[in-house]
PDB file with one MODEL, atoms N, CA, C and O in Angstrom:
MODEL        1
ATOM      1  N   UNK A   1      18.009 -14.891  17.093  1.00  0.00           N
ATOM      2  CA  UNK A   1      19.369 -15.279  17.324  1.00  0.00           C
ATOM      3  C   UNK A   1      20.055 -14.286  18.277  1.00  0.00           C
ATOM      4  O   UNK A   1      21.015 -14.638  18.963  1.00  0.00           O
ATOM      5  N   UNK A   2      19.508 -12.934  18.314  1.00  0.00           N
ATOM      6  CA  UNK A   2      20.375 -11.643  18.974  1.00  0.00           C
ATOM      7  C   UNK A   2      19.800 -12.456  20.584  1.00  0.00           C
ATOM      8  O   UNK A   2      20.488 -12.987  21.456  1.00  0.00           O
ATOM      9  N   UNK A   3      18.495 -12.300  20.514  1.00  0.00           N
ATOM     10  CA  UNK A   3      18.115 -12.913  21.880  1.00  0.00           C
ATOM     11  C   UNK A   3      18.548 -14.379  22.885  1.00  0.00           C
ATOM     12  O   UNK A   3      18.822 -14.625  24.060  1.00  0.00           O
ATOM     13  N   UNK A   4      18.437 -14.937  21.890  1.00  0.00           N
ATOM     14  CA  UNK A   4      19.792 -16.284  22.344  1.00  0.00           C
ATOM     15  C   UNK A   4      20.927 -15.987  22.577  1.00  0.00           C
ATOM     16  O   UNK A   4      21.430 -16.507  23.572  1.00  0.00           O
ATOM     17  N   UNK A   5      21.707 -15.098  21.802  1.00  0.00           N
ATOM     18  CA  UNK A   5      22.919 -14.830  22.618  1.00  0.00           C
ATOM     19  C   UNK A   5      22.772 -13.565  23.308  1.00  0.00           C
ATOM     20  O   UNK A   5      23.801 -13.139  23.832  1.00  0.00           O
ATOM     21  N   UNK A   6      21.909 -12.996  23.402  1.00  0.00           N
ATOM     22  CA  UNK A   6      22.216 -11.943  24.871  1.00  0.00           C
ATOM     23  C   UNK A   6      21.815 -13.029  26.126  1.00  0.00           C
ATOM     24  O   UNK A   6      22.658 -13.157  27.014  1.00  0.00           O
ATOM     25  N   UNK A   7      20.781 -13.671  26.205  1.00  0.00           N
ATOM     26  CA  UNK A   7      20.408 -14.438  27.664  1.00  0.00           C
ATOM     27  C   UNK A   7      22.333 -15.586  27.291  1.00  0.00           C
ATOM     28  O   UNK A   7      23.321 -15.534  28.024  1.00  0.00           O
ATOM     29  N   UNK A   8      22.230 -16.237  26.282  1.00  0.00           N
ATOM     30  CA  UNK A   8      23.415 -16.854  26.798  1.00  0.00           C
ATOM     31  C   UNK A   8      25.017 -16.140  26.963  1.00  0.00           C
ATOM     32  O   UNK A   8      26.076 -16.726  27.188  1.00  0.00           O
ATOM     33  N   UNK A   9      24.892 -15.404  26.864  1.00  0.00           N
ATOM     34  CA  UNK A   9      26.180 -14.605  27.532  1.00  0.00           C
ATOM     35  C   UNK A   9      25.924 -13.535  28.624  1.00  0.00           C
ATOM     36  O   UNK A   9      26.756 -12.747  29.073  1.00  0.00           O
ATOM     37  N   UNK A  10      24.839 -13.633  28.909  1.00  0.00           N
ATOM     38  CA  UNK A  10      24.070 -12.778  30.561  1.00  0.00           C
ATOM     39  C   UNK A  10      24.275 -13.837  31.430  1.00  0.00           C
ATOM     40  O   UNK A  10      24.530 -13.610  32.613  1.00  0.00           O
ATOM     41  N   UNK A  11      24.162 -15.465  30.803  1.00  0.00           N
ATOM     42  CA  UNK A  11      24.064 -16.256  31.997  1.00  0.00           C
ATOM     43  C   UNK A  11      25.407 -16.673  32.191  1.00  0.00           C
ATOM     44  O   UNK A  11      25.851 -16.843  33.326  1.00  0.00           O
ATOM     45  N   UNK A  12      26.237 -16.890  30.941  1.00  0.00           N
ATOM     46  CA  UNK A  12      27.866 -16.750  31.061  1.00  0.00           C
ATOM     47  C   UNK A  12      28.538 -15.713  32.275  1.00  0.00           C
ATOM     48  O   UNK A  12      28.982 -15.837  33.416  1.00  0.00           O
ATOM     49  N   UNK A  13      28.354 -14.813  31.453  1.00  0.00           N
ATOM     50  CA  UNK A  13      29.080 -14.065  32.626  1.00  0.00           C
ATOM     51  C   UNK A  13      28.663 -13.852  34.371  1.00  0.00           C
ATOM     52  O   UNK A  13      29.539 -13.729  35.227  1.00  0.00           O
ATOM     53  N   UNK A  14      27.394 -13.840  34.636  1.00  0.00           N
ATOM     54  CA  UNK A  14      26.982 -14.314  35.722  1.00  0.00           C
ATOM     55  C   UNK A  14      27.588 -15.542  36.331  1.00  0.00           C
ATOM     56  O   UNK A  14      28.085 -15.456  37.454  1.00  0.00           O
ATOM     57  N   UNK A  15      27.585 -16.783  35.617  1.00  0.00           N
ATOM     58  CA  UNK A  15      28.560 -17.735  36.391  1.00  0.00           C
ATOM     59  C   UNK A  15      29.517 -17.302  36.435  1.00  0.00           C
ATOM     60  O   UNK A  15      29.772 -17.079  37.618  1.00  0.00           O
ATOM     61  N   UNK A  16      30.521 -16.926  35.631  1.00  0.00           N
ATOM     62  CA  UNK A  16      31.649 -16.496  35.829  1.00  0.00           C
ATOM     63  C   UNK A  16      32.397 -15.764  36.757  1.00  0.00           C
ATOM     64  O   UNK A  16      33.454 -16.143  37.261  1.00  0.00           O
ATOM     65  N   UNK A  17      31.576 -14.252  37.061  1.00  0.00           N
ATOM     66  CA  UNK A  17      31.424 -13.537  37.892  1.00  0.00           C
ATOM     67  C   UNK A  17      30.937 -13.458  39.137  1.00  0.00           C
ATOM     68  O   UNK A  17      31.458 -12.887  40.094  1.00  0.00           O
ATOM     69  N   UNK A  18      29.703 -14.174  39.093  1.00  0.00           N
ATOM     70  CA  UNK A  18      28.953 -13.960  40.453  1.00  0.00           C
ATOM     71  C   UNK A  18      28.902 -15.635  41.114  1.00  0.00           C
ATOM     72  O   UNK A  18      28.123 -16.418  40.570  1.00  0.00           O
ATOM     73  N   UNK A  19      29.638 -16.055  42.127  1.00  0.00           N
ATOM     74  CA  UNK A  19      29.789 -17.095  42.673  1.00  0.00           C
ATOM     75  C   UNK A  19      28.236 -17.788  43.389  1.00  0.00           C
ATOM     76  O   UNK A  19      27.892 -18.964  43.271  1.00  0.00           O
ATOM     77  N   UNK A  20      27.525 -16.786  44.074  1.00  0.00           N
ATOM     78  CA  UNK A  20      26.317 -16.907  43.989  1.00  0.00           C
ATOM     79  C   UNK A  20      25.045 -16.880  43.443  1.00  0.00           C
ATOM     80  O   UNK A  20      24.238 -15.999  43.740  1.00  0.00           O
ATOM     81  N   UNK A  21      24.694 -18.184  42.314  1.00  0.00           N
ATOM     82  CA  UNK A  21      23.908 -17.905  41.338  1.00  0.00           C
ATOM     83  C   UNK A  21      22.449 -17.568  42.206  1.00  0.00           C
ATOM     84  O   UNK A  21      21.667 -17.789  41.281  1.00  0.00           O
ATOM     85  N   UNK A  22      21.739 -17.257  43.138  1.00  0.00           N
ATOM     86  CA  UNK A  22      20.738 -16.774  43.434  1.00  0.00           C
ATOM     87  C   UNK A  22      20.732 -15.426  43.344  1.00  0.00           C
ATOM     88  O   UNK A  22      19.764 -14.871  43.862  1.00  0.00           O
ATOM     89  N   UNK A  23      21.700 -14.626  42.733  1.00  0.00           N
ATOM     90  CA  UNK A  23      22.154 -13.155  42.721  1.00  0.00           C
ATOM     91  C   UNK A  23      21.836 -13.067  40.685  1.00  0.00           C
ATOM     92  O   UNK A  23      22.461 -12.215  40.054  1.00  0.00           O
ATOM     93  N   UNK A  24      21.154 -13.728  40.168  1.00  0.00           N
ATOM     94  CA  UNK A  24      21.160 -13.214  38.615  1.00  0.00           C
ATOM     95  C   UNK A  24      21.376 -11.718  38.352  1.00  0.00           C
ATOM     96  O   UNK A  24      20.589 -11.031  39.004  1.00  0.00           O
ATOM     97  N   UNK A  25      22.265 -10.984  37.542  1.00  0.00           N
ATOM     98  CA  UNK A  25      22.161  -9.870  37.494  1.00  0.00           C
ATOM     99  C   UNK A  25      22.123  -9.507  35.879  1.00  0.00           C
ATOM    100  O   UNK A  25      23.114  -9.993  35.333  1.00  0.00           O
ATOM    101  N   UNK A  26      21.153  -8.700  34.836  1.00  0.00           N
ATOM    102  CA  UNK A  26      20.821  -8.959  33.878  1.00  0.00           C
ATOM    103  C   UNK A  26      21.915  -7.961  33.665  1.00  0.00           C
ATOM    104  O   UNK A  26      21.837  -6.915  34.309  1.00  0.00           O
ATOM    105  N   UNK A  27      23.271  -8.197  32.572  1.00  0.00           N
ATOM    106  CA  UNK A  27      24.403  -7.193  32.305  1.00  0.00           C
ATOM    107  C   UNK A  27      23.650  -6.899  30.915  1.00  0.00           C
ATOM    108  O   UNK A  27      23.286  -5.728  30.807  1.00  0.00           O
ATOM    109  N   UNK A  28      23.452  -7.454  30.202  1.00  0.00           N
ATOM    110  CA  UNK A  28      22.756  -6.818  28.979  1.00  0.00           C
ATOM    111  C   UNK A  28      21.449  -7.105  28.541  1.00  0.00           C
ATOM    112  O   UNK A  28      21.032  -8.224  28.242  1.00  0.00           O
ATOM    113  N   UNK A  29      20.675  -5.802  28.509  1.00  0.00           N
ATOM    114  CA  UNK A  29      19.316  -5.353  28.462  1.00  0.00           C
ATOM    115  C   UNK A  29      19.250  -5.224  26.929  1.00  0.00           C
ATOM    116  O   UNK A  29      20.245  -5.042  26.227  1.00  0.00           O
ATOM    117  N   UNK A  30      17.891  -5.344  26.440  1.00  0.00           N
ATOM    118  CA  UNK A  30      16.909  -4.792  25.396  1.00  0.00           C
ATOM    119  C   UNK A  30      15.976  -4.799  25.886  1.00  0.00           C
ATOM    120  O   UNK A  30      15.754  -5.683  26.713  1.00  0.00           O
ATOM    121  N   UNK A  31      14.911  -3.715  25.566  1.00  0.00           N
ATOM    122  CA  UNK A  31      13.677  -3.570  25.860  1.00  0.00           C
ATOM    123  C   UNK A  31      12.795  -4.069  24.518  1.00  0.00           C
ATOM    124  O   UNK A  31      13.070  -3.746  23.363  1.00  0.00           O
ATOM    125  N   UNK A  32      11.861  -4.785  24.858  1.00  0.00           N
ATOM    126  CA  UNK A  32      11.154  -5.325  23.643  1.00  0.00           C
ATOM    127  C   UNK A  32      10.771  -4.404  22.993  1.00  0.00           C
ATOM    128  O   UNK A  32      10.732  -4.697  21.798  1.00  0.00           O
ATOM    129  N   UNK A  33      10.248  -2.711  23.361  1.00  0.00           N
ATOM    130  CA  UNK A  33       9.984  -1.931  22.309  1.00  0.00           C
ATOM    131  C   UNK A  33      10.813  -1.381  21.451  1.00  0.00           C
ATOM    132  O   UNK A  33      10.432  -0.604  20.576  1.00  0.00           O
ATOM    133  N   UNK A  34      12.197  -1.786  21.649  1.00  0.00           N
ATOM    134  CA  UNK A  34      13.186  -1.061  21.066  1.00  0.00           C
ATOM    135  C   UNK A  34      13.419  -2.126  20.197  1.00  0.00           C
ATOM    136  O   UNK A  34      14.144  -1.576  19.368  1.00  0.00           O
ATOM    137  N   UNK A  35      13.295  -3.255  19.836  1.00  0.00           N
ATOM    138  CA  UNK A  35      13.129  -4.545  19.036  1.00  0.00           C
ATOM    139  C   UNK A  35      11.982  -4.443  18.386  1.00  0.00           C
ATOM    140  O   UNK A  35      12.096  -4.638  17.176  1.00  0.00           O
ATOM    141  N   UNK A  36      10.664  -4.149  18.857  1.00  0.00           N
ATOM    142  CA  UNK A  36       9.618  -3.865  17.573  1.00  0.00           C
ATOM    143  C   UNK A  36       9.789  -2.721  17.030  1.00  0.00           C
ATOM    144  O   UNK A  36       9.473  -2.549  15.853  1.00  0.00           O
ATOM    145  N   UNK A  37      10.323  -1.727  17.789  1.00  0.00           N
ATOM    146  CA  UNK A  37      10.626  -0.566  16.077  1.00  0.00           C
ATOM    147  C   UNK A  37      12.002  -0.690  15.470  1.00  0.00           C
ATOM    148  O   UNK A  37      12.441  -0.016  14.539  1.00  0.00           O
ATOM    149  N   UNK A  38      12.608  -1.631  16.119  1.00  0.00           N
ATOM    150  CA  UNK A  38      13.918  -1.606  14.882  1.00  0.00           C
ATOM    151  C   UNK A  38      13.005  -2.662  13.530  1.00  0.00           C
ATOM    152  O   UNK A  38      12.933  -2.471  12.316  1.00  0.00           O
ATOM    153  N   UNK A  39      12.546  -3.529  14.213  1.00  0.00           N
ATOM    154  CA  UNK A  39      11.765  -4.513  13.363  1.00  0.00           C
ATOM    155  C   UNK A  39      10.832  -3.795  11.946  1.00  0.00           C
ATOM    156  O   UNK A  39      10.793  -4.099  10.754  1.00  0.00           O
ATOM    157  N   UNK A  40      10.161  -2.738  12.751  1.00  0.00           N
ATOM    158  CA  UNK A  40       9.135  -2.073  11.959  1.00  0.00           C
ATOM    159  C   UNK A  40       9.940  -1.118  10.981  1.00  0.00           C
ATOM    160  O   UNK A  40       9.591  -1.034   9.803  1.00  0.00           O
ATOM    161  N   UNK A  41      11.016  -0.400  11.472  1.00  0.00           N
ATOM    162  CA  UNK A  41      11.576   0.546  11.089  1.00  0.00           C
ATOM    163  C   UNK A  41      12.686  -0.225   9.802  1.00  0.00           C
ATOM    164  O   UNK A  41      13.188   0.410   8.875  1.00  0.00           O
ATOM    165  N   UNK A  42      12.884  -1.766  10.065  1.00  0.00           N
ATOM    166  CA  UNK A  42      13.534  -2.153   9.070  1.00  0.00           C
ATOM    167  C   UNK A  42      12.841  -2.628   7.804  1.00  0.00           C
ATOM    168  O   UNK A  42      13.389  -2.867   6.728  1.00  0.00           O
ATOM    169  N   UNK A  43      11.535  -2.730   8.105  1.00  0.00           N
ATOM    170  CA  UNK A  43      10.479  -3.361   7.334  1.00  0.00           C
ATOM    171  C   UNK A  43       9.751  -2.428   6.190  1.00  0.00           C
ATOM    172  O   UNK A  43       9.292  -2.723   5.086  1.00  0.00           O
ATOM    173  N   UNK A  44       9.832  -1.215   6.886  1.00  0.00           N
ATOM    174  CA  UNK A  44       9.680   0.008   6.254  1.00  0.00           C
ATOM    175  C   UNK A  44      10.528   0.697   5.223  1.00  0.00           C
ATOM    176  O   UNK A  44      10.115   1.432   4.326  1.00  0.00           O
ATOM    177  N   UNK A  45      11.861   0.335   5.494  1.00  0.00           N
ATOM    178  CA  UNK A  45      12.749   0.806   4.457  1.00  0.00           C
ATOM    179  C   UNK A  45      13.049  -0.151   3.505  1.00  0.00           C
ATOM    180  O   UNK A  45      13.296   0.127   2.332  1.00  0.00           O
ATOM    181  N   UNK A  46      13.035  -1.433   4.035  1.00  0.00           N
ATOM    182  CA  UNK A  46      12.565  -2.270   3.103  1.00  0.00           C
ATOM    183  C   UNK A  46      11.750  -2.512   1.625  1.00  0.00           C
ATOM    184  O   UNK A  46      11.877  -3.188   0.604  1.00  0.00           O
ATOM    185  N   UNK A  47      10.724  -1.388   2.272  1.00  0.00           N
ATOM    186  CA  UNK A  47       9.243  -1.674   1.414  1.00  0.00           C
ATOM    187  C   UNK A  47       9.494  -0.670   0.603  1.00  0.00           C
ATOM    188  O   UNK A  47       9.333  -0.965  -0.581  1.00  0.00           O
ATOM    189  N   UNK A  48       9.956   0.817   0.890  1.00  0.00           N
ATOM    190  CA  UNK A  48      10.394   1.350   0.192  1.00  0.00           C
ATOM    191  C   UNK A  48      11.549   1.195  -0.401  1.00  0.00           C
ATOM    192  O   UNK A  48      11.258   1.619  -1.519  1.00  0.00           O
ATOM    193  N   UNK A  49      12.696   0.880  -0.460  1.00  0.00           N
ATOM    194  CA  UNK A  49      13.314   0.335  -1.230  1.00  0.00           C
ATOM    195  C   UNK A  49      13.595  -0.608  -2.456  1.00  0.00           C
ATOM    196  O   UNK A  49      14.486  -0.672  -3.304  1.00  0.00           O
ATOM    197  N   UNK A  50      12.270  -1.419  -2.137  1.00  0.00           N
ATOM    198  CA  UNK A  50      12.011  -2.346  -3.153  1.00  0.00           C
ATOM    199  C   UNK A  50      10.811  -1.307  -4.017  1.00  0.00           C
ATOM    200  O   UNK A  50      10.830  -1.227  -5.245  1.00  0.00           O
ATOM    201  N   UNK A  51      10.068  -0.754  -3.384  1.00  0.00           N
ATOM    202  CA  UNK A  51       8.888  -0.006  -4.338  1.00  0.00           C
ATOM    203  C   UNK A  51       8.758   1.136  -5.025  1.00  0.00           C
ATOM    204  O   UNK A  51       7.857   1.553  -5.753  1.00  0.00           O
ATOM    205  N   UNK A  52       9.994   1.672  -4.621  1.00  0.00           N
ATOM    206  CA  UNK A  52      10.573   2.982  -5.480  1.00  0.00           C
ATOM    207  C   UNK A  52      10.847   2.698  -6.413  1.00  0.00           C
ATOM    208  O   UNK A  52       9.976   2.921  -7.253  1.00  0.00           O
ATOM    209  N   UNK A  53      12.035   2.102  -6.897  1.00  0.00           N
ATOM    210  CA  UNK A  53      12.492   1.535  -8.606  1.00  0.00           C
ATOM    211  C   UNK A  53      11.299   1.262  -9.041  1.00  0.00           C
ATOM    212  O   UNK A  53      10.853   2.078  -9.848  1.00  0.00           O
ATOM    213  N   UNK A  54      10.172  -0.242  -8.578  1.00  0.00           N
ATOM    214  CA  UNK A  54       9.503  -0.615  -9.578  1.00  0.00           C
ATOM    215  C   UNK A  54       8.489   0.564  -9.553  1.00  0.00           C
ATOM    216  O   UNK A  54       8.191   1.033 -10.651  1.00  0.00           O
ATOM    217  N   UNK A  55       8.003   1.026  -8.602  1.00  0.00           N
ATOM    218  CA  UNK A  55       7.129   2.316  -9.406  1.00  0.00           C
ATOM    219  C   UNK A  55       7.847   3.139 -10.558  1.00  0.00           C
ATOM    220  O   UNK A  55       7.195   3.507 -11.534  1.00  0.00           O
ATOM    221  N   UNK A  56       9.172   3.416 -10.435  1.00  0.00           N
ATOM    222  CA  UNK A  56       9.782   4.383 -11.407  1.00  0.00           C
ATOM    223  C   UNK A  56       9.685   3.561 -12.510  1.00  0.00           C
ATOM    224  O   UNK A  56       9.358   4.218 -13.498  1.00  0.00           O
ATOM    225  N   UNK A  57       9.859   2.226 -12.769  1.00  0.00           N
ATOM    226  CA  UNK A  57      10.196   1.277 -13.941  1.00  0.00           C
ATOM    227  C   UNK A  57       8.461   1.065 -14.603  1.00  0.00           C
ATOM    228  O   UNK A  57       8.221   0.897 -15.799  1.00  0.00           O
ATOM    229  N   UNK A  58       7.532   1.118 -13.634  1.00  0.00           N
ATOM    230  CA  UNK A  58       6.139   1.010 -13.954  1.00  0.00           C
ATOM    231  C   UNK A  58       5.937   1.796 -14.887  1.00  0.00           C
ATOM    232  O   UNK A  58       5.474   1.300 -15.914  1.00  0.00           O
ATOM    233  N   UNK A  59       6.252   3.513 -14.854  1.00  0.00           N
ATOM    234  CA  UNK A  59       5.997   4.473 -15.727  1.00  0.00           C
ATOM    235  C   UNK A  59       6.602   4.370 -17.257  1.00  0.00           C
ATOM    236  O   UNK A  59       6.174   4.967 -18.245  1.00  0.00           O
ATOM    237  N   UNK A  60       7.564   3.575 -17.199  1.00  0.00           N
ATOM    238  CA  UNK A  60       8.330   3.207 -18.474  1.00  0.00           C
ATOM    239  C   UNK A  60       8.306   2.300 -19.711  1.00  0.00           C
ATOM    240  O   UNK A  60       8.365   1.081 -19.868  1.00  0.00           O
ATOM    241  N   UNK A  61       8.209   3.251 -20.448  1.00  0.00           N
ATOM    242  CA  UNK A  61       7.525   2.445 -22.272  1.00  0.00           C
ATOM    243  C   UNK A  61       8.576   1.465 -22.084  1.00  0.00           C
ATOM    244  O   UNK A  61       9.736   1.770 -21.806  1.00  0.00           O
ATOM    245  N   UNK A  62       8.038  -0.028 -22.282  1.00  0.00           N
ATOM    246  CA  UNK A  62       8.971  -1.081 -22.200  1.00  0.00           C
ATOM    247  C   UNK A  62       9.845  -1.127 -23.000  1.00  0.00           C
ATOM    248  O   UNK A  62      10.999  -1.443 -22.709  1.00  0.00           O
ATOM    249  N   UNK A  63       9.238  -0.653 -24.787  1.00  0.00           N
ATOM    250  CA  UNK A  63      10.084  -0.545 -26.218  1.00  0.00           C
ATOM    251  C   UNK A  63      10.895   0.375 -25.595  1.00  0.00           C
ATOM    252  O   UNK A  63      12.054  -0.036 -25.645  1.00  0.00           O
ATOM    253  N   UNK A  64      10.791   1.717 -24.879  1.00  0.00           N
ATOM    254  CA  UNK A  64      11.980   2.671 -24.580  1.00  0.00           C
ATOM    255  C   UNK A  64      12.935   2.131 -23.672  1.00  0.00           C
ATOM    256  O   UNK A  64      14.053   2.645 -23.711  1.00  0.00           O
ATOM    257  N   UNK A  65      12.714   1.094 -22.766  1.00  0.00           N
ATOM    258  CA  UNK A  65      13.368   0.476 -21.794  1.00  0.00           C
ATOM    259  C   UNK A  65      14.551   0.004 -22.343  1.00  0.00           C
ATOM    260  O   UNK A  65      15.636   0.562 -22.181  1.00  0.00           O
ATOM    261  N   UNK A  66      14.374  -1.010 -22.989  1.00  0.00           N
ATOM    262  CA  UNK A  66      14.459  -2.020 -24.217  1.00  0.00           C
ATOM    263  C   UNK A  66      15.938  -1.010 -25.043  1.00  0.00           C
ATOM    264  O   UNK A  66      17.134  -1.100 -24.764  1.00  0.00           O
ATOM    265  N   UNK A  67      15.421  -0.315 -25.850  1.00  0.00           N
ATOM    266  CA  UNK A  67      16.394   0.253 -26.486  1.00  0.00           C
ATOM    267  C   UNK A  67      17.304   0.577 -26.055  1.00  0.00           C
ATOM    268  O   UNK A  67      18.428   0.464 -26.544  1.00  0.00           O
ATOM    269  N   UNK A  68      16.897   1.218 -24.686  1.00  0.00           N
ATOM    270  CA  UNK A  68      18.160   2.579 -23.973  1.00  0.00           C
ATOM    271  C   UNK A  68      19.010   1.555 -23.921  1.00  0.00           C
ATOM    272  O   UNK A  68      20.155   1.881 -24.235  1.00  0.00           O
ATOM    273  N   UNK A  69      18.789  -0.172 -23.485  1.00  0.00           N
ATOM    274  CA  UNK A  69      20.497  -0.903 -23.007  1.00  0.00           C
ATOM    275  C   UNK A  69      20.862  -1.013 -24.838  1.00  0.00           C
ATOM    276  O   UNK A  69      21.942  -1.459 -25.227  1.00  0.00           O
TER     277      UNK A  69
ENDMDL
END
């Protein structure tokens, strides 16, 4: 969705701006590697986030679980 609207508001403002569309000028950039490590880097905290608690909850006598609420 980020990529759909960066090309459609790169090509917006280009019409807008530049009267000669054989002049494309790219106003907003991403580099695809900076998209696979946000990707990776979100995927990662992810994984830990979800796998911390249940490891901590893994170690735990269920009867002690149970009681403490």
């Amino acid at each position: 969705m980020g990529w759909f609207l960066n090309n459609l508001l790169n090509f917006a403002l280009n019409k807008m701006l530049i009267k000669d569309s054989s002049n494309f000028v790219r106003i907003f950039y991403v580099p695809l590697p900076l998209v696979i490590a946000t990707l990776l880097f979100a995927l990662l905290l992810s994984a830990v986030a979800g796998l911390y608690p249940a490891i901590r909850a893994s170690r735990l006598d269920p009867v002690e679980a149970l009681r403490y609420e």
